[in-house]
Jmol script that loads the backbone (N, CA, C; Angstrom):
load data "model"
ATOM      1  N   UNK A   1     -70.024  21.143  33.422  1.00  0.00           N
ATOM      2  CA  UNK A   1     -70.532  20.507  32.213  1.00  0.00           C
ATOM      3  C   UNK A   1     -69.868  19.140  32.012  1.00  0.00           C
ATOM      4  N   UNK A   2     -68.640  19.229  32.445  1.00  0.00           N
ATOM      5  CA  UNK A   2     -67.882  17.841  31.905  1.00  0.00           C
ATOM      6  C   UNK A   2     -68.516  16.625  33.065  1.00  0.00           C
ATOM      7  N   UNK A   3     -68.737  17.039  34.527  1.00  0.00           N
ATOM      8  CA  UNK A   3     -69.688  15.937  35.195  1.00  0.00           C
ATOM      9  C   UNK A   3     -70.978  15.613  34.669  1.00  0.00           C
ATOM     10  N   UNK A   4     -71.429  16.344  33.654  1.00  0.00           N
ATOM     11  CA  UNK A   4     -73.176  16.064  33.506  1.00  0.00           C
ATOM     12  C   UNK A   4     -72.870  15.339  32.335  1.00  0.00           C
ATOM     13  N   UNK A   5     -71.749  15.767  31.376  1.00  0.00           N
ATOM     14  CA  UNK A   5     -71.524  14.769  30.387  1.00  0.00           C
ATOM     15  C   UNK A   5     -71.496  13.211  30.306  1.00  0.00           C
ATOM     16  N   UNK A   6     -70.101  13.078  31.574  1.00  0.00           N
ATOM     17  CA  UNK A   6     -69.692  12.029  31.749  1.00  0.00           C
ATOM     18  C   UNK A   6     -70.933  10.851  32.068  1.00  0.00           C
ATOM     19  N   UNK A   7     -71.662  11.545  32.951  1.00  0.00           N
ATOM     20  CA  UNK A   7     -72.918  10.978  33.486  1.00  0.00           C
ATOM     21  C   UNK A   7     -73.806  10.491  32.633  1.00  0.00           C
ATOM     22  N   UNK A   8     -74.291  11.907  31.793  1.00  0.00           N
ATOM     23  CA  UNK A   8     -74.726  11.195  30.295  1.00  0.00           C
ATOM     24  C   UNK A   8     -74.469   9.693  29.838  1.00  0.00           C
ATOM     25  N   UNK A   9     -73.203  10.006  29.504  1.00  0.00           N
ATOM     26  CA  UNK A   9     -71.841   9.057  28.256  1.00  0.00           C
ATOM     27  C   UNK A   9     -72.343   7.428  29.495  1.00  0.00           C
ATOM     28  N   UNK A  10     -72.109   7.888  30.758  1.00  0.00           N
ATOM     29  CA  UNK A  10     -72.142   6.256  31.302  1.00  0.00           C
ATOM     30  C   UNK A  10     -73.737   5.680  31.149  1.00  0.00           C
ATOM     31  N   UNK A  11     -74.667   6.800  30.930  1.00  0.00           N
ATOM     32  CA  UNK A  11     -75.693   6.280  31.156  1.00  0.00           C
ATOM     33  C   UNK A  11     -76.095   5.228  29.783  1.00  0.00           C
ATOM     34  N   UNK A  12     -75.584   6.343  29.157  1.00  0.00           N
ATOM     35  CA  UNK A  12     -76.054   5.837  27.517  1.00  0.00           C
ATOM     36  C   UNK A  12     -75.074   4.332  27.059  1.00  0.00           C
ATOM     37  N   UNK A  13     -74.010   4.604  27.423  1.00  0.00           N
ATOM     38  CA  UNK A  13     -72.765   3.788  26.889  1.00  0.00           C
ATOM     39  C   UNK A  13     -72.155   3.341  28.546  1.00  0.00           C
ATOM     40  N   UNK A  14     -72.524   2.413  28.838  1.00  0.00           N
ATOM     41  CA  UNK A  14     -71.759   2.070  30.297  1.00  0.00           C
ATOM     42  C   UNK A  14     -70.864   1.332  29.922  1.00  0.00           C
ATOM     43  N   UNK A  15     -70.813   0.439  28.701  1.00  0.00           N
ATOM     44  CA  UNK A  15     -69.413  -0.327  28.756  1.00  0.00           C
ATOM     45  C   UNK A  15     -68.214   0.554  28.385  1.00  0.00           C
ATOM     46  N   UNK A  16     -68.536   1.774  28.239  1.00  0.00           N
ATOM     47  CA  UNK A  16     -66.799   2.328  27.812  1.00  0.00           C
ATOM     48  C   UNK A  16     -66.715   3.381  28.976  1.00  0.00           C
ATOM     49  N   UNK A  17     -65.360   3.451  29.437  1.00  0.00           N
ATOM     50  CA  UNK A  17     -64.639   3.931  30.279  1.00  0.00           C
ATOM     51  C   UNK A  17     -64.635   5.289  29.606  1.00  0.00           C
ATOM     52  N   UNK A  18     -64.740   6.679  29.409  1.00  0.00           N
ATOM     53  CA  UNK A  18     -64.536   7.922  28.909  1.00  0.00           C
ATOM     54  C   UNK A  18     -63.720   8.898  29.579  1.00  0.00           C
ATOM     55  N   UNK A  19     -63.378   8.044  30.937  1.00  0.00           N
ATOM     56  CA  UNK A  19     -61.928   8.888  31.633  1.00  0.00           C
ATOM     57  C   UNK A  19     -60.987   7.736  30.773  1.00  0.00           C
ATOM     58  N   UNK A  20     -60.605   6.938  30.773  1.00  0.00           N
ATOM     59  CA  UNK A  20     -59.460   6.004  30.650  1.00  0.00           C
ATOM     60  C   UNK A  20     -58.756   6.066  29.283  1.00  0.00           C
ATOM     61  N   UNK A  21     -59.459   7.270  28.213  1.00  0.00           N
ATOM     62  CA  UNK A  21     -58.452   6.955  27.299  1.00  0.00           C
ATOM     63  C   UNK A  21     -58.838   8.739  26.487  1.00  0.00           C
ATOM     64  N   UNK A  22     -57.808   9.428  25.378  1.00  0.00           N
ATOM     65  CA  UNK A  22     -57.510   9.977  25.231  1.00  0.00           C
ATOM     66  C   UNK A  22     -57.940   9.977  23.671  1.00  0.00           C
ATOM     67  N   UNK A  23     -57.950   8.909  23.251  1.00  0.00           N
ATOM     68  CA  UNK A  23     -58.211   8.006  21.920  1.00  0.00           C
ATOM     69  C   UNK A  23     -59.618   7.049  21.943  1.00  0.00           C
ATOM     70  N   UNK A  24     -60.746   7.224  21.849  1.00  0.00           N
ATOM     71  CA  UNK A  24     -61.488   6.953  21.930  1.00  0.00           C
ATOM     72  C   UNK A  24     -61.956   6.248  20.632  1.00  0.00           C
ATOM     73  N   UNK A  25     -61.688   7.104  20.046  1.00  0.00           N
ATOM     74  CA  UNK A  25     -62.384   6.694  18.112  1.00  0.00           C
ATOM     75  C   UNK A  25     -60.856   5.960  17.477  1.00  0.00           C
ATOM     76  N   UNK A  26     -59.781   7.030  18.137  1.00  0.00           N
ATOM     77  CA  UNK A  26     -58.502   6.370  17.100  1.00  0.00           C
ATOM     78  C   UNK A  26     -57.727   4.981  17.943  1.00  0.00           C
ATOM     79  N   UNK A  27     -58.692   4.362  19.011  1.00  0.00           N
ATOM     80  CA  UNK A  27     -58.516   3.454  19.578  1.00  0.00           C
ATOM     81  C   UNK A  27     -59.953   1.795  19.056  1.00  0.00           C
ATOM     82  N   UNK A  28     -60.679   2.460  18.702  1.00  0.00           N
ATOM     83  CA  UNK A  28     -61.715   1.436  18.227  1.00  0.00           C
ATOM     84  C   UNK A  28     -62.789   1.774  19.574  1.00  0.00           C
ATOM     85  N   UNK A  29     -62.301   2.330  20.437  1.00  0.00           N
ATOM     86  CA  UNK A  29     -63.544   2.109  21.930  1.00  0.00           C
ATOM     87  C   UNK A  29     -65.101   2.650  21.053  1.00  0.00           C
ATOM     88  N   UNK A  30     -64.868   3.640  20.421  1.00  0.00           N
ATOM     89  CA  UNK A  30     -66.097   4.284  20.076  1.00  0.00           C
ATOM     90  C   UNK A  30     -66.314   3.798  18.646  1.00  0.00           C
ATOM     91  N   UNK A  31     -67.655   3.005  18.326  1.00  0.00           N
ATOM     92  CA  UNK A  31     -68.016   2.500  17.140  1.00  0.00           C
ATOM     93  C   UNK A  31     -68.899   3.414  16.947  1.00  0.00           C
ATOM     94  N   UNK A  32     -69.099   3.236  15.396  1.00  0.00           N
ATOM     95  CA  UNK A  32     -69.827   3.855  15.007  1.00  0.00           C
ATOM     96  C   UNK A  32     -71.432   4.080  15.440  1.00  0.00           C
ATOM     97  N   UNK A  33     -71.848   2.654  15.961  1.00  0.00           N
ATOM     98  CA  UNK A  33     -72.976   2.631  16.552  1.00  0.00           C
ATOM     99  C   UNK A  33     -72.806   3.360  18.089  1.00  0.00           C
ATOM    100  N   UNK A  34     -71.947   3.789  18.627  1.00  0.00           N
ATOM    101  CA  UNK A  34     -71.798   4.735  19.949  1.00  0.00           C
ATOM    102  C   UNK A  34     -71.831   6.035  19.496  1.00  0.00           C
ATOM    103  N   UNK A  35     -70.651   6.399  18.507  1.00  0.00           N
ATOM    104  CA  UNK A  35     -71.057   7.243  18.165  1.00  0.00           C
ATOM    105  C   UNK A  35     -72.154   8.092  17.918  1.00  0.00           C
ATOM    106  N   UNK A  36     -73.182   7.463  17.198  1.00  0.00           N
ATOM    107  CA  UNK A  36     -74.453   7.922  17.388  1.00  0.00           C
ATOM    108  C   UNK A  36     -75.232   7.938  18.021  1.00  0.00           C
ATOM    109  N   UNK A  37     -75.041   6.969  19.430  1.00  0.00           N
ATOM    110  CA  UNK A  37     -76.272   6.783  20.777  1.00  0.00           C
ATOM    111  C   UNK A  37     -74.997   8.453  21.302  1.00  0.00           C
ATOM    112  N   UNK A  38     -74.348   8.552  21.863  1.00  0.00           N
ATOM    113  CA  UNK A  38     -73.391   9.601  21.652  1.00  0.00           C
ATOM    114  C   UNK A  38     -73.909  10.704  21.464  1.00  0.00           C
ATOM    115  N   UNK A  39     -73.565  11.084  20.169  1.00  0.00           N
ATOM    116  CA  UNK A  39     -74.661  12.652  19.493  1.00  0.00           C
ATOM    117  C   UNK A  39     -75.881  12.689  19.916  1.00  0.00           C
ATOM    118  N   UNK A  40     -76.423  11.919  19.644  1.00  0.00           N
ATOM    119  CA  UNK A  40     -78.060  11.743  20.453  1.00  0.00           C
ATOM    120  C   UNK A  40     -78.384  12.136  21.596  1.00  0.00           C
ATOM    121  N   UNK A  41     -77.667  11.225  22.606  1.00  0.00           N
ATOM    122  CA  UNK A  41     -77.811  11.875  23.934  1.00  0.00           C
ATOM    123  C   UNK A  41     -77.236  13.087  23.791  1.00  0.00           C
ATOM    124  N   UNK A  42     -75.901  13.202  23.211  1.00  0.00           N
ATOM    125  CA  UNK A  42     -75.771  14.854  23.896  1.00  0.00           C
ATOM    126  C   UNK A  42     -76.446  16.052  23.135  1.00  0.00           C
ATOM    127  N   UNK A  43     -77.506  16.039  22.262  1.00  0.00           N
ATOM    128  CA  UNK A  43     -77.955  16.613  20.552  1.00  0.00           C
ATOM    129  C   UNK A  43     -79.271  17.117  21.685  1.00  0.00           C
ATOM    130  N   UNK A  44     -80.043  15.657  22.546  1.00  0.00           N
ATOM    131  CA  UNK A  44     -80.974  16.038  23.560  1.00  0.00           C
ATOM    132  C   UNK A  44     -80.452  16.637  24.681  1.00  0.00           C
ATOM    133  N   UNK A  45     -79.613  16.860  25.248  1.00  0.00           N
ATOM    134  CA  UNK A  45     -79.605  17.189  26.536  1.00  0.00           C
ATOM    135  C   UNK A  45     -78.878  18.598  26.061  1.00  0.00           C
ATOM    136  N   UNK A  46     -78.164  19.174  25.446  1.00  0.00           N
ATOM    137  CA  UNK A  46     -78.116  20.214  25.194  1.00  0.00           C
ATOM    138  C   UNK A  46     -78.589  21.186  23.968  1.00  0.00           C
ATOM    139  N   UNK A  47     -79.385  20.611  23.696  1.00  0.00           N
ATOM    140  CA  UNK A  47     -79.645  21.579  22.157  1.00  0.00           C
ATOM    141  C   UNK A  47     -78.798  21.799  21.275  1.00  0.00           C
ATOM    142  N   UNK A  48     -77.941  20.985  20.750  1.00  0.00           N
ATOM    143  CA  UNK A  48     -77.002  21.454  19.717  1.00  0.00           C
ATOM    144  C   UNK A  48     -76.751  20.212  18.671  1.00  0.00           C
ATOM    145  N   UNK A  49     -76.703  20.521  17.676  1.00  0.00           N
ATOM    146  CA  UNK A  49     -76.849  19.636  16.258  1.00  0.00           C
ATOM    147  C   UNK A  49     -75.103  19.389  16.004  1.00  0.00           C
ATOM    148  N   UNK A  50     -74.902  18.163  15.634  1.00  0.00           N
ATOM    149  CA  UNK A  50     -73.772  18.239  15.400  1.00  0.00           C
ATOM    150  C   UNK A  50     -74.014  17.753  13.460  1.00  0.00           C
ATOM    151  N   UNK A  51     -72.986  18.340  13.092  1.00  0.00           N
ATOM    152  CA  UNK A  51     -72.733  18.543  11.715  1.00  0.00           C
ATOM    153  C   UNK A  51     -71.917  17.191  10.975  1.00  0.00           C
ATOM    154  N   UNK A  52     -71.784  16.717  10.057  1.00  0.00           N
ATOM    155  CA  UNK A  52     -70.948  15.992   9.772  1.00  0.00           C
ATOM    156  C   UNK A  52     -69.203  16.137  10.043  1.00  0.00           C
ATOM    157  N   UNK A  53     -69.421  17.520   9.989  1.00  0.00           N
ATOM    158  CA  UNK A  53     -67.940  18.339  10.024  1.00  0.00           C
ATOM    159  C   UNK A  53     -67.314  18.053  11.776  1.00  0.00           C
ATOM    160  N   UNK A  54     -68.345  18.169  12.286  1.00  0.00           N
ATOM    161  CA  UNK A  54     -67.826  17.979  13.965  1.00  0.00           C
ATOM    162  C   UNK A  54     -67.332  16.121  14.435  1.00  0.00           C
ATOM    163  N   UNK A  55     -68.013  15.491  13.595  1.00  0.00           N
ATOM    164  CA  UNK A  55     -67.820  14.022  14.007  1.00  0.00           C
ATOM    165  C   UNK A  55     -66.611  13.538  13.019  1.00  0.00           C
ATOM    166  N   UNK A  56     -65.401  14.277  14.038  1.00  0.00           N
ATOM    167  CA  UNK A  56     -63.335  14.003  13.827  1.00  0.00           C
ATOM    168  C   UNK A  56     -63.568  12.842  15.019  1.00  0.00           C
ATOM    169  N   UNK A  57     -62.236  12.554  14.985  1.00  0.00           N
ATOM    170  CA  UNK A  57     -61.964  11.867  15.619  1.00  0.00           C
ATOM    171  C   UNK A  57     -61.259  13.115  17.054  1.00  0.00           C
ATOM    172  N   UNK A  58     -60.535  13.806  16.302  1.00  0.00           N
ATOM    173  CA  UNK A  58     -60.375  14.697  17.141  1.00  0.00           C
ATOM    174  C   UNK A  58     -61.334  15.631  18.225  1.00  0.00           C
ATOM    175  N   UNK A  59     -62.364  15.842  17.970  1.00  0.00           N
ATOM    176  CA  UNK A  59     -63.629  16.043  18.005  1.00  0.00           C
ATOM    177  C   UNK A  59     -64.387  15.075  19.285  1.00  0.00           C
ATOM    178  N   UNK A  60     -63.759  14.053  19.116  1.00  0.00           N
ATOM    179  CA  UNK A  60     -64.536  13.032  20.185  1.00  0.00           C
ATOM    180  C   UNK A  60     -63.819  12.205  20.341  1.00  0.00           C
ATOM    181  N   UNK A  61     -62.341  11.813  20.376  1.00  0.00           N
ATOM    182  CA  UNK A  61     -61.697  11.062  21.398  1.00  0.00           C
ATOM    183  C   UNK A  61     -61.486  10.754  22.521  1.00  0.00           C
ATOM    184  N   UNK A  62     -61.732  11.970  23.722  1.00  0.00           N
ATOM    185  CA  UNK A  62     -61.556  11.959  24.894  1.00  0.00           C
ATOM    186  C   UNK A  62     -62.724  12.993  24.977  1.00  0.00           C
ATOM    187  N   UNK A  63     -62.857  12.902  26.032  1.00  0.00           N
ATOM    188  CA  UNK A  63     -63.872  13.750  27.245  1.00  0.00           C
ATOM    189  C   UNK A  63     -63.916  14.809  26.965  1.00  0.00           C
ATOM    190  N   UNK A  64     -62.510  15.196  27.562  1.00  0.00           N
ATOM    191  CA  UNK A  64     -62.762  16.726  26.660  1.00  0.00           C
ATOM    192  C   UNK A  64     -62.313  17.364  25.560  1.00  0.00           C
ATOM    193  N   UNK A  65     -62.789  16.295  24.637  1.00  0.00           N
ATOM    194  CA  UNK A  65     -62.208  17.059  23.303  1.00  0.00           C
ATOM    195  C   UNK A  65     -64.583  16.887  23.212  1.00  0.00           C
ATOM    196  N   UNK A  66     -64.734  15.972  23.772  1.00  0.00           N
ATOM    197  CA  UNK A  66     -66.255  15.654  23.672  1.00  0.00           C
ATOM    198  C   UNK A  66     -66.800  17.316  23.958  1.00  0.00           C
ATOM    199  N   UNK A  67     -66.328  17.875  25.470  1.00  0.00           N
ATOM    200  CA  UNK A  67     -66.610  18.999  26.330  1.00  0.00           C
ATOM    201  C   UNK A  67     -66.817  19.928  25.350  1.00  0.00           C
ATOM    202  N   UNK A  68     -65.033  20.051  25.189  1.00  0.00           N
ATOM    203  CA  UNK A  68     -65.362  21.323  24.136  1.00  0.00           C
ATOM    204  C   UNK A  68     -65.798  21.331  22.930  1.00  0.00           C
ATOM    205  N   UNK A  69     -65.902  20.408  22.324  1.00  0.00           N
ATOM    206  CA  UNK A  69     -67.685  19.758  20.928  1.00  0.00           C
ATOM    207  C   UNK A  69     -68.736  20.851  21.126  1.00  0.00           C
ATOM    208  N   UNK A  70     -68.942  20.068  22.033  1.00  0.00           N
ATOM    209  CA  UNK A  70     -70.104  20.711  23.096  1.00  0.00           C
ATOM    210  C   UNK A  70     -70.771  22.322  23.083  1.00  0.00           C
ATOM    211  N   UNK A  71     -69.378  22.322  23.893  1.00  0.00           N
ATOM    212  CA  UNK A  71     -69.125  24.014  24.306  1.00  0.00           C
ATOM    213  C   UNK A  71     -69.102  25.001  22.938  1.00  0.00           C
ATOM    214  N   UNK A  72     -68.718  24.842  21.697  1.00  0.00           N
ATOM    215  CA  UNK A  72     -68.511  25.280  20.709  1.00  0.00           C
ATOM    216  C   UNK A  72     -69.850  25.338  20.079  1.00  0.00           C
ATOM    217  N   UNK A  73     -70.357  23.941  19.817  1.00  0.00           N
ATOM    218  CA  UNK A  73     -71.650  24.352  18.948  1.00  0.00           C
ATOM    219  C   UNK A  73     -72.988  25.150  19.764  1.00  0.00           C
ATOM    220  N   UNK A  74     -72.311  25.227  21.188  1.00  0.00           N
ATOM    221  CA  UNK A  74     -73.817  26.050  21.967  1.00  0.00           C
ATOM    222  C   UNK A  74     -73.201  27.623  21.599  1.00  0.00           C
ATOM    223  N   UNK A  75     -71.952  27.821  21.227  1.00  0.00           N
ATOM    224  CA  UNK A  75     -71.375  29.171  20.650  1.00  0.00           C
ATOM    225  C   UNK A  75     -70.736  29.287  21.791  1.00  0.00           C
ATOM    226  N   UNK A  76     -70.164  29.053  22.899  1.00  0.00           N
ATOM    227  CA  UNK A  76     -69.650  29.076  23.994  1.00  0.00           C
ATOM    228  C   UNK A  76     -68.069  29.146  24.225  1.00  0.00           C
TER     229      UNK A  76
END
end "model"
wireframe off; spacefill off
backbone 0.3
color backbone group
């Protein structure tokens, strides 16, 4: 899952690096306008709604805090 993500994330967002940092949101890389191309792509490609409650920073700083986002709202 975390390769089909990543793949996603570059397709949608190619200017940000999503291996290279740990801090994504609490770094500025992820604006708000990514953020939402972001949920989108991943809202389509896996069926899962994200809530206001899921969009932390913690939540989507790194890859796999993205993964396990993911993994959680499919109930997984």
């Amino acid at each position: 899952m975390k390769e089909r993500i990543l793949e996603i994330l570059a397709d949608a967002l190619p200017q940000i690096d999503f291996t290279a940092s740990d801090s994504l949101v609490d770094d500025g890389i992820l604006d708000s306008l990514s953020i939402v191309t972001l949920v989108s792509e991943l809202s389509l490609e896996y069926g899962v709604v994200f809530d206001m409650e899921e969009l932390t920073p913690e939540n989507l700083n790194s890859i796999d805090a993205i993964v396990e986002t993911v993994k959680n709202l499919q109930g997984n």
